[in-house]
VOBA-1610 file (N, C-alpha, C; in pm, whole numbers, padded with zeros to 5 digits, always signed):
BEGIN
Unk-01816-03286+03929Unk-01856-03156+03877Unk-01761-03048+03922Unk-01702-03029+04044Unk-01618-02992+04094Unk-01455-02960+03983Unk-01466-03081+03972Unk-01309-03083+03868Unk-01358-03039+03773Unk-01475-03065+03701Unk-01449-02982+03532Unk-01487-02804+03590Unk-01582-02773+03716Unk-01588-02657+03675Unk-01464-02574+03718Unk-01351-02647+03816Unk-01211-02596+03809Unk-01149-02614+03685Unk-01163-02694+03573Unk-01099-02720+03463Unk-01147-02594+03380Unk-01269-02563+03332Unk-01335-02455+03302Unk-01278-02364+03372Unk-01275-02312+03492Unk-01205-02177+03512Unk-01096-02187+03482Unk-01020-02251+03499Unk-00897-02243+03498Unk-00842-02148+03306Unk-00948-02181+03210Unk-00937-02194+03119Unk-01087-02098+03039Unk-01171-02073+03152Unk-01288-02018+03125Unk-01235-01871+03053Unk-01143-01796+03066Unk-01126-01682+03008Unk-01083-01662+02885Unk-01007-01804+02851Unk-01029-01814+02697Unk-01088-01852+02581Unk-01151-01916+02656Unk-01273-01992+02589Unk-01403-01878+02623Unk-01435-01801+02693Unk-01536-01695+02724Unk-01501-01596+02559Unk-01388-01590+02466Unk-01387-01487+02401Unk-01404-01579+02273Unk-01425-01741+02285Unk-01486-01765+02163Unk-01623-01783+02096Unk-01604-01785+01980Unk-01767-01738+01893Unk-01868-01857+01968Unk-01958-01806+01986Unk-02070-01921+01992Unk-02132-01997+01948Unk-02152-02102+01940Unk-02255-02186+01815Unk-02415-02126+01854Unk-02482-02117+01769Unk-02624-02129+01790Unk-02695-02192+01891Unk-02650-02315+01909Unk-02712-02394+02018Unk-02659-02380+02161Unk-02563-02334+02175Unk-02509-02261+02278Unk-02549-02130+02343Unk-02597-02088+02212Unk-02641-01939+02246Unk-02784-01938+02329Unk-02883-02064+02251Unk-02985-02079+02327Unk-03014-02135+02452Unk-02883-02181+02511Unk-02916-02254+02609Unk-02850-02178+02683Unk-02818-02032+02707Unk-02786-01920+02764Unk-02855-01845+02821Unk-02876-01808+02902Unk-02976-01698+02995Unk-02931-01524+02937Unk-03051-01447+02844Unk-03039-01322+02837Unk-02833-01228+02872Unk-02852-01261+03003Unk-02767-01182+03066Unk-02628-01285+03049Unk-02626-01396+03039Unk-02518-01441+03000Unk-02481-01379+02863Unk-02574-01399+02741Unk-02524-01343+02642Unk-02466-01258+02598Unk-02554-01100+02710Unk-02463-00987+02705Unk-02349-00962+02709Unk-02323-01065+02849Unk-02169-01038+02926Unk-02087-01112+02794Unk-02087-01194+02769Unk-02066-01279+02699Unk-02001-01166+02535Unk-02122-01143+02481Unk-02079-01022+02382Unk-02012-00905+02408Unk-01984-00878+02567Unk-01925-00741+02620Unk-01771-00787+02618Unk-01801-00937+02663Unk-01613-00967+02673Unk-01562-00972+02529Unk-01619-01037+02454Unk-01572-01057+02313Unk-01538-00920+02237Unk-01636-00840+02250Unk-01606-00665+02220Unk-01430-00646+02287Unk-01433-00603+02415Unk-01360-00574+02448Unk-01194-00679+02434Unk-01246-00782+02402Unk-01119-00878+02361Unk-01050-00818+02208Unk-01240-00793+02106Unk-01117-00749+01958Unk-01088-00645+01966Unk-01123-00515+02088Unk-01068-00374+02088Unk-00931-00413+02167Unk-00924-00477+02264Unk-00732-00501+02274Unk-00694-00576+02166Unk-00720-00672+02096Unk-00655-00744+02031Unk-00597-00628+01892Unk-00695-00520+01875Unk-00662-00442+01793Unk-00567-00370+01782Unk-00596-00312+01953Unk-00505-00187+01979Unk-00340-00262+01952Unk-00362-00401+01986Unk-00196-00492+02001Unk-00139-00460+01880Unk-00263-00493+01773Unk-00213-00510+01644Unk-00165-00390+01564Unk-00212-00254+01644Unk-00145-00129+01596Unk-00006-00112+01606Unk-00019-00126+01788Unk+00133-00127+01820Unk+00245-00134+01766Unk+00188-00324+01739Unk+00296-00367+01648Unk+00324-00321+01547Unk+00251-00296+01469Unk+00235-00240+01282Unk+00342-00081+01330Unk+00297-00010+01426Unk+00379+00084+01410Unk+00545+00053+01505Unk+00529-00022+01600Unk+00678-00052+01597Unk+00766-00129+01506Unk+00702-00195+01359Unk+00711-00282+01297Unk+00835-00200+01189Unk+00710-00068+01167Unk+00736+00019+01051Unk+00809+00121+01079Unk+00834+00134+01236Unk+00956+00243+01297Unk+01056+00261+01238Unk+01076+00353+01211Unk+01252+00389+01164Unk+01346+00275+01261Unk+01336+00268+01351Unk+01439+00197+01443Unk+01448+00068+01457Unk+01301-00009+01415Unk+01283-00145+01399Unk+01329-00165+01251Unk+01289-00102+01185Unk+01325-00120+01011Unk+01267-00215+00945Unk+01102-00260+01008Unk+01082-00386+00949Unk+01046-00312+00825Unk+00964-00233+00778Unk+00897-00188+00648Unk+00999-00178+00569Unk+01130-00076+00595Unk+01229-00026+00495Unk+01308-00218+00458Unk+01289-00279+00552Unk+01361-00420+00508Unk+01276-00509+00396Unk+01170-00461+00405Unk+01071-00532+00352Unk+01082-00488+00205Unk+01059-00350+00196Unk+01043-00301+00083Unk+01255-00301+00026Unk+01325-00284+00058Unk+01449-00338+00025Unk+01449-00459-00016Unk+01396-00545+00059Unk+01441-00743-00043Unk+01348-00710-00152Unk+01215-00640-00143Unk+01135-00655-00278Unk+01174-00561-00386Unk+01276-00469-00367Unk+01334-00387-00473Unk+01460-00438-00522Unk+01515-00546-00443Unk+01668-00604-00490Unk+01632-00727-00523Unk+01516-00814-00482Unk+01502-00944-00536Unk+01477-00957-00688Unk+01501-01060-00777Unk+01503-01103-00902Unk+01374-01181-00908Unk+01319-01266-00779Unk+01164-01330-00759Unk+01050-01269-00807Unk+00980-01186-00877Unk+00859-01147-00858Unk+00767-01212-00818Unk+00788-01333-00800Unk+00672-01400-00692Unk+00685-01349-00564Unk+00810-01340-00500Unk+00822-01256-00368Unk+00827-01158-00364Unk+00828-01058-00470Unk+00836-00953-00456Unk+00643-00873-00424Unk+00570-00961-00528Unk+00455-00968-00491Unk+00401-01011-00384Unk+00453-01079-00314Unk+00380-01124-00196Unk+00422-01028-00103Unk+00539-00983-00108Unk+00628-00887-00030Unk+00521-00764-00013Unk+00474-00727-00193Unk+00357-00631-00152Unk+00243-00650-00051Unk+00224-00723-00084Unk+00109-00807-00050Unk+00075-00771+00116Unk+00185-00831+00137Unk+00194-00827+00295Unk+00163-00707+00342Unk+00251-00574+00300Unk+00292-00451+00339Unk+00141-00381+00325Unk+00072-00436+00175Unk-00097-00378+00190Unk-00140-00439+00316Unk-00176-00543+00320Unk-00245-00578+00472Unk-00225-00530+00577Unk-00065-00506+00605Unk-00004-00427+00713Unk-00103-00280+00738Unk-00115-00223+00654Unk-00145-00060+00652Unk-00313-00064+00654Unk-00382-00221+00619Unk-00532-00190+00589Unk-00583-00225+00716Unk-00500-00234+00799Unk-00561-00274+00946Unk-00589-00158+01015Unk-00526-00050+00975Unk-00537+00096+01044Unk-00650+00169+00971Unk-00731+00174+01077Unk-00864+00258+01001Unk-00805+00409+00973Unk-00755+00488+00983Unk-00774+00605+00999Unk-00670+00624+00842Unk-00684+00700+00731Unk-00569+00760+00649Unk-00509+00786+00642Unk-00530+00907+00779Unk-00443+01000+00827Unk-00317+00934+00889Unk-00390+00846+00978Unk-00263+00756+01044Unk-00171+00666+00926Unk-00211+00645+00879Unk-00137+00552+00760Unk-00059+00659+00655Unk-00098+00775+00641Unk+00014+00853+00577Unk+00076+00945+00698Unk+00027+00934+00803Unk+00193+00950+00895Unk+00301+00827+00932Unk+00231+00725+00906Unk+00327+00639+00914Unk+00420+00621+00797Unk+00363+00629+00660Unk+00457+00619+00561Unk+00507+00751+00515Unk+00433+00856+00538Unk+00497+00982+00466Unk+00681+00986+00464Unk+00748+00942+00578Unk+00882+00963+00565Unk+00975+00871+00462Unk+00877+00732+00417Unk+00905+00623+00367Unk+00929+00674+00216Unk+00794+00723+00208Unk+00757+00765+00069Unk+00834+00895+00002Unk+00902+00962+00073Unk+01003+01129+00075Unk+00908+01184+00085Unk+00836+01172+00131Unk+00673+01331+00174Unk+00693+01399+00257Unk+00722+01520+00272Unk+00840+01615+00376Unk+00656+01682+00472Unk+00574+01651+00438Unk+00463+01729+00470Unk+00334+01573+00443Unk+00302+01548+00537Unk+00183+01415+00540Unk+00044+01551+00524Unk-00026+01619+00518Unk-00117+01680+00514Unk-00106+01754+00348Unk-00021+01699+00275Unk-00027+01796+00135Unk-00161+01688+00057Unk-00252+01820+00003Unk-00331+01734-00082Unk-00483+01763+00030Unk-00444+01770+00132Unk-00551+01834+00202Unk-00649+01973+00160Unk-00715+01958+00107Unk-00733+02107+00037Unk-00840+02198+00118Unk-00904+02074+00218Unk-01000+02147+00261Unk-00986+02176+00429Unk-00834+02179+00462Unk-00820+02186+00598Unk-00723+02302+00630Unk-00817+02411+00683Unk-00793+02514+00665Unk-00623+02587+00771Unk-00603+02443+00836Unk-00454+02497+00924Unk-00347+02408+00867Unk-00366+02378+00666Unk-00283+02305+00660Unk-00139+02418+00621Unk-00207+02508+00608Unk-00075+02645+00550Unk+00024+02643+00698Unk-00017+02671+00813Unk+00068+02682+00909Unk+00136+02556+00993Unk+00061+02422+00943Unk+00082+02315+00998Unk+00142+02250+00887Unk+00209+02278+00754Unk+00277+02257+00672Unk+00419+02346+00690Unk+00400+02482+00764Unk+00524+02496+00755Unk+00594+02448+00883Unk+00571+02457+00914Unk+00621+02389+01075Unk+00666+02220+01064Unk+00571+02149+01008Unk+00648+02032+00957Unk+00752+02057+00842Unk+00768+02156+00796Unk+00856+02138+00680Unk+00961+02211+00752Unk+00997+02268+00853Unk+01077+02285+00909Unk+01153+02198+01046Unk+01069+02121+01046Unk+01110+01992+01148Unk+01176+01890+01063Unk+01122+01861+00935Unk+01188+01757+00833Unk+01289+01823+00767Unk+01296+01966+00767Unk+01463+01972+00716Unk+01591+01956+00794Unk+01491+01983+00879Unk+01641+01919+01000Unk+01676+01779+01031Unk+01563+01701+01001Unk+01572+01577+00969Unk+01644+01490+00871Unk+01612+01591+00767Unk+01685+01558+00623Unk+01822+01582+00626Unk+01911+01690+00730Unk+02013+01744+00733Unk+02099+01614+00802Unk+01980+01564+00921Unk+02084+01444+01038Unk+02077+01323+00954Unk+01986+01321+00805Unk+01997+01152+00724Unk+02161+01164+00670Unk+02112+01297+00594Unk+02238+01309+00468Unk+02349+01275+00584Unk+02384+01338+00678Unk+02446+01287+00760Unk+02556+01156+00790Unk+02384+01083+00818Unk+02413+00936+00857Unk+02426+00887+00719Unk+02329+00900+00612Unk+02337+00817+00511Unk+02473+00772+00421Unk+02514+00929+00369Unk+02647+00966+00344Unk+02611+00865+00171Unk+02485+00865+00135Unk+02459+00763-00005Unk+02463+00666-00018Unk+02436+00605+00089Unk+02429+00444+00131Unk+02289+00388+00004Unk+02214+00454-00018Unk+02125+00389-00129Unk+02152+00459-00251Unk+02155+00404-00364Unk+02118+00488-00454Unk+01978+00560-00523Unk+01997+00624-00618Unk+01842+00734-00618Unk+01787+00594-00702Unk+01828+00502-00750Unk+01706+00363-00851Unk+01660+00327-00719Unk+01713+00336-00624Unk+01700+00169-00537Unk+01585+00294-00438Unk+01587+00401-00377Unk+01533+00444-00351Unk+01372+00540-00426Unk+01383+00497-00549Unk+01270+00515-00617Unk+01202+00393-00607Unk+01272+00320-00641Unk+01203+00159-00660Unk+01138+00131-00476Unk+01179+00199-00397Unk+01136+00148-00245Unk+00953+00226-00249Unk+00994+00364-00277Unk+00902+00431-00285Unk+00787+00400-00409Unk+00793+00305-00487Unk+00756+00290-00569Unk+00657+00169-00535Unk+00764+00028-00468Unk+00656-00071-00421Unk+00522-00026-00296Unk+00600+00101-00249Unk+00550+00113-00135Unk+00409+00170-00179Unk+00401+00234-00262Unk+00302+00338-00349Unk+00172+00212-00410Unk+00239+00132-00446Unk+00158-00006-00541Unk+00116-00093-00406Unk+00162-00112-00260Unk+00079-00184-00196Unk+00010-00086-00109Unk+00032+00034-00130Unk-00125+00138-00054Unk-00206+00125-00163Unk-00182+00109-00245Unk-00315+00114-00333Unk-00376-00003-00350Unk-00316-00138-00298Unk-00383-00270-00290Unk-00435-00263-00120Unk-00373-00204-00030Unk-00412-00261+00092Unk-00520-00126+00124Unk-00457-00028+00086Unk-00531+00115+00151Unk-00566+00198+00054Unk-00629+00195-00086Unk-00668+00260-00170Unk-00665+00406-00199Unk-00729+00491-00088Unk-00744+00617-00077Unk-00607+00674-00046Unk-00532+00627+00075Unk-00387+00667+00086Unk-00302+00626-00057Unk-00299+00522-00138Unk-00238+00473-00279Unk-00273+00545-00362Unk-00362+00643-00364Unk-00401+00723-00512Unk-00345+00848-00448Unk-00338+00905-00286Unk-00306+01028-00230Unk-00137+00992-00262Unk-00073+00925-00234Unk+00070+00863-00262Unk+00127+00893-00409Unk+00055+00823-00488Unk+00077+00899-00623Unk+00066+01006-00677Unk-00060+01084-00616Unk-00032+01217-00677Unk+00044+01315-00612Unk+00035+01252-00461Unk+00088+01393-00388Unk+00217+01313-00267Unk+00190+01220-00238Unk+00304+01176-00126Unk+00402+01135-00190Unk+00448+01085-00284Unk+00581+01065-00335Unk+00662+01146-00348Unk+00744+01148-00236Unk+00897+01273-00324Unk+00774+01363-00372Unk+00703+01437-00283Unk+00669+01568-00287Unk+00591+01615-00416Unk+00506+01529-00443Unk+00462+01540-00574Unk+00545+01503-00667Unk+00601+01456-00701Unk+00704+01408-00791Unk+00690+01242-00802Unk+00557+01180-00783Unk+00543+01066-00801Unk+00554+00981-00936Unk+00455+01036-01013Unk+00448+01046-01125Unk+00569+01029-01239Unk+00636+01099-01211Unk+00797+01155-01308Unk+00871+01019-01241Unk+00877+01044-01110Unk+00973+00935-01013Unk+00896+00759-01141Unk+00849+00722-01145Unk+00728+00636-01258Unk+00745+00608-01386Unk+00789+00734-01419Unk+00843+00739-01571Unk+01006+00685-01541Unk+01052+00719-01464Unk+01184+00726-01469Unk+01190+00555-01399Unk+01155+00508-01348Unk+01155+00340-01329Unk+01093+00271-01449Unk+01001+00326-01500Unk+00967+00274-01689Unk+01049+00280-01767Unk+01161+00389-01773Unk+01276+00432-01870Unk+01397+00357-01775Unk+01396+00293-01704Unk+01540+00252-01664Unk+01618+00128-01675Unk+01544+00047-01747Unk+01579-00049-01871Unk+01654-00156-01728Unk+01575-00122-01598Unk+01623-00249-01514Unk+01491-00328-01460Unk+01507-00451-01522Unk+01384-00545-01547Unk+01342-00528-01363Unk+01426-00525-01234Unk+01324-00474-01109Unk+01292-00415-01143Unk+01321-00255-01159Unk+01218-00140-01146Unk+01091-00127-01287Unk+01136-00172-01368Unk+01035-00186-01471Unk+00901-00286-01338Unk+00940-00423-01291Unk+00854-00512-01246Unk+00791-00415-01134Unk+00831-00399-01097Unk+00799-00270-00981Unk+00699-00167-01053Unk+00734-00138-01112Unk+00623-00022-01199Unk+00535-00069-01275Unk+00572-00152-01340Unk+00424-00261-01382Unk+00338-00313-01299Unk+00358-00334-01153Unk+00284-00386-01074Unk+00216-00265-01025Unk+00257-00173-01021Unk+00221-00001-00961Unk+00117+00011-01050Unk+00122+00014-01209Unk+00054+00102-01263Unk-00123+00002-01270Unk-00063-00137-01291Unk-00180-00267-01265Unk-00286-00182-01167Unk-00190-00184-01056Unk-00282-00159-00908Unk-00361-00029-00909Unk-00257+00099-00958Unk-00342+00237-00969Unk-00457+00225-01067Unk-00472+00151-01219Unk-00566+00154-01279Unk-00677+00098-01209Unk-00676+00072-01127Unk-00780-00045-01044Unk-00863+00034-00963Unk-00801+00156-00945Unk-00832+00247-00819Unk-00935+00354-00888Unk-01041+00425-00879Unk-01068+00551-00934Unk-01043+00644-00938Unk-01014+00657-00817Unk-00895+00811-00799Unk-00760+00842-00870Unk-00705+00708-00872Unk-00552+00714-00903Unk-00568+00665-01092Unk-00647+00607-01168Unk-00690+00645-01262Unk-00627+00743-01339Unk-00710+00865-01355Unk-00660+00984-01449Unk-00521+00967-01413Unk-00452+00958-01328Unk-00301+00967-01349Unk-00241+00906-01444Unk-00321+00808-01491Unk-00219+00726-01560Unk-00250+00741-01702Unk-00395+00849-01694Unk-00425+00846-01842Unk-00293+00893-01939Unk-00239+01030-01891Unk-00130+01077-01966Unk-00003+00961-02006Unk-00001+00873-01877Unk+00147+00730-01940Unk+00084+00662-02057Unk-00063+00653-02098Unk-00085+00581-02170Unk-00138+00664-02291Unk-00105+00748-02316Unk-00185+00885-02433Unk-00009+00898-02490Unk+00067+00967-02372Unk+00245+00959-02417Unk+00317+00804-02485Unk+00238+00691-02444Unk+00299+00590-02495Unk+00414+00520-02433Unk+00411+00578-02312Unk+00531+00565-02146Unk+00480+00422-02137Unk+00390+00324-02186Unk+00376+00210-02144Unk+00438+00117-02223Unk+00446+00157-02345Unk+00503+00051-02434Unk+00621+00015-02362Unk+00731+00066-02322Unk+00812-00018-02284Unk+00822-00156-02202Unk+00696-00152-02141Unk+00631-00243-02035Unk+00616-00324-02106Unk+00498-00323-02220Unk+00394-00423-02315Unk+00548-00497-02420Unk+00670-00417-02442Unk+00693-00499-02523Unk+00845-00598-02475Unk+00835-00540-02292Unk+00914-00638-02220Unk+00933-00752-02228Unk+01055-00827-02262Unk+01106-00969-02273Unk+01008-01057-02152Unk+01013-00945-02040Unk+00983-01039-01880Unk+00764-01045-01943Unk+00744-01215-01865Unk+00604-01189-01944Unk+00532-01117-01828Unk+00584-01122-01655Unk+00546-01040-01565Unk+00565-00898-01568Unk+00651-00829-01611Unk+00673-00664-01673Unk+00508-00641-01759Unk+00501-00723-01811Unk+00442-00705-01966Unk+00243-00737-01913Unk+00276-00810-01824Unk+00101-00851-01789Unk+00050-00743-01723Unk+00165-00725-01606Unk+00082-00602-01522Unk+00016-00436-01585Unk+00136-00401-01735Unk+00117-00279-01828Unk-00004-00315-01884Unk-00066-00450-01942Unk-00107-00520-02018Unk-00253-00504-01945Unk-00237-00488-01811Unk-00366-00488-01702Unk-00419-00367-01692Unk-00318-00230-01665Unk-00327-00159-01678Unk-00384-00046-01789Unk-00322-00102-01917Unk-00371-00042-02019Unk-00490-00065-02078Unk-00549-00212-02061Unk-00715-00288-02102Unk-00767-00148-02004Unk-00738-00121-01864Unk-00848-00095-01778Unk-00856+00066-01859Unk-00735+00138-01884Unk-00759+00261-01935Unk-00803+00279-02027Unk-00770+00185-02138Unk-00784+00196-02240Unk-00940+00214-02285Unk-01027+00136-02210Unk-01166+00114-02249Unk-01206+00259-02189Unk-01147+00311-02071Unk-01250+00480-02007Unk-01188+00524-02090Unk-01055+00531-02143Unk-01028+00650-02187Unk-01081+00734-02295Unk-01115+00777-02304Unk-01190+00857-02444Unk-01104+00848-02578Unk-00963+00917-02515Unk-00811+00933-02612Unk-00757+00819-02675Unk-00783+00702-02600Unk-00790+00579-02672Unk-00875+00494-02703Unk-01059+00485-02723Unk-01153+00483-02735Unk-01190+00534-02895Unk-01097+00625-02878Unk-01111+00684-03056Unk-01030+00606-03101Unk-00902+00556-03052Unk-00843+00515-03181Unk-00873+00317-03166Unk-00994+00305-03284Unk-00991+00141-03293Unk-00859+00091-03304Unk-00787+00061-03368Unk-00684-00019-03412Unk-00542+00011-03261Unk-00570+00111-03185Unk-00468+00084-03067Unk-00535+00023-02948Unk-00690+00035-02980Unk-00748-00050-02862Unk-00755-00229-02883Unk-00743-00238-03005Unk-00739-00367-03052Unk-00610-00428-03053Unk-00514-00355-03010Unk-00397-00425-03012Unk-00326-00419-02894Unk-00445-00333-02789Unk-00440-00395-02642Unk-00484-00502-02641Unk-00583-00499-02692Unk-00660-00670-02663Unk-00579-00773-02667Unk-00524-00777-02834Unk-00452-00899-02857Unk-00291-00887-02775Unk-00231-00784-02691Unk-00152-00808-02589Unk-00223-00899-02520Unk-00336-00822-02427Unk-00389-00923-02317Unk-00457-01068-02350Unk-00495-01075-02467Unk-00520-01251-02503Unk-00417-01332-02527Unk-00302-01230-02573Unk-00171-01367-02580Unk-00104-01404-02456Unk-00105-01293-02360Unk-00067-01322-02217Unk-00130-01387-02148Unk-00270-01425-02156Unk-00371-01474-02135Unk-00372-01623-02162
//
């Protein structure tokens, strides 16, 4: 008895933070259980705090894991990886409870010179907007700097672009705040059109996967009513690529049915359909 209950300690602290079976639980004394549920608490509040850490040394300017991430998924030809690429980057950001924290982490990613725009109801965002907007121009002064145009403005829309389509899969509320207001400074939208009009099958795939994800959202919704009233989607729906063409194809079923503007017209809602049944 001796040796297993040295074998057990030796080992008791990791095994103390796993789940219990039922029948274990009953053959526990009251006060074991507690302790028992106090360690496990306090195991997923470090295990959490670890997992912040990382996520934000991950996404540091200086580590570069995010900007690397979202770079292979704006230069790759895969859209299978490029999707998963999203994929990942949502999960990354849905681990952080807070919004706020998740659009200070991406605001610089996204060109958002000000993480509090869109705040409407926080009454020190006038003086706590200018003060960040005077810390980020000096910021902006030491990129141009370093950068000297090391990206171009596609490749840097298209970053900001995947980045926009996996907040709205991993972190919803920050993905609809991203589109209307964190992108390049409100300029999300246009930045959208202009990856729809750029006749390069990435950024088209990139924006088809964006607009999929925002229709999905309620907030981010009405944004897209106007791409699909202007007819900014067709280029998507009548893409060679059948992945360009599914995600517009996803997008436009979901608007198409709220929208009122296209609700009236039978014969353009019916020829969403038969997009999405032949892709189908």
């Amino acid at each position: 008895s001796s040796s297993s209950s040295s074998a057990s300690g030796s080992s008791g602290k990791k095994q103390s933070y796993n789940k219990l079976r039922p029948e274990e639980t009953r053959n526990m004394k009251p006060r074991q259980v507690a302790a028992h549920r106090k360690r496990e608490h306090e195991y997923k509040l470090n295990t959490m705090k670890r997992a912040l850490e990382h996520i934000h040394t991950f996404c540091s300017e200086e580590t570069g894991g995010l900007d690397a991430m979202l770079t292979c998924a704006a230069k790759t030809d895969d859209h299978r990886l490029r999707r998963e690429l999203g994929l990942q980057i949502g999960r990354l950001v849905s681990v952080i409870e807070e919004s706020d924290d998740v659009k200070k982490l991406v605001s610089k990613a996204l060109g958002c010179s000000n993480w509090r725009i869109g705040h409407e109801d926080d009454n020190e965002a006038g003086a706590s907007s200018l003060s960040t907007l005077t810390i980020e121009e000096l910021d902006e002064e030491k990129d141009d700097d370093n950068s000297d145009g090391n990206e171009d403005e596609l490749l840097v829309k298209m970053k900001r672009g995947q980045l926009t389509a996996s907040l709205l899969l991993g972190k919803s509320d920050v993905g609809a705040w991203a589109l209307k207001h964190g992108w390049s400074d409100e300029n999300g939208v246009d930045e959208l059109k202009q990856l729809i009009f750029s006749n390069d099958s990435r950024a088209m795939s990139i924006a088809s996967e964006l607009v999929s994800a925002a229709s999905s959202v309620e907030k981010s919704r009405p944004l897209l009513a106007t791409l699909v009233q202007e007819g900014t989607l067709e280029d998507l729906l009548i893409h060679p690529n059948a992945d360009v063409r599914s995600g517009a194809a996803s997008c436009a079923a979901k608007i198409g049915l709220a929208s009122k503007a296209l609700s009236e017209d039978d014969g353009e809602v019916m020829a969403l359909f038969d997009i999405a049944i032949e892709l189908l």
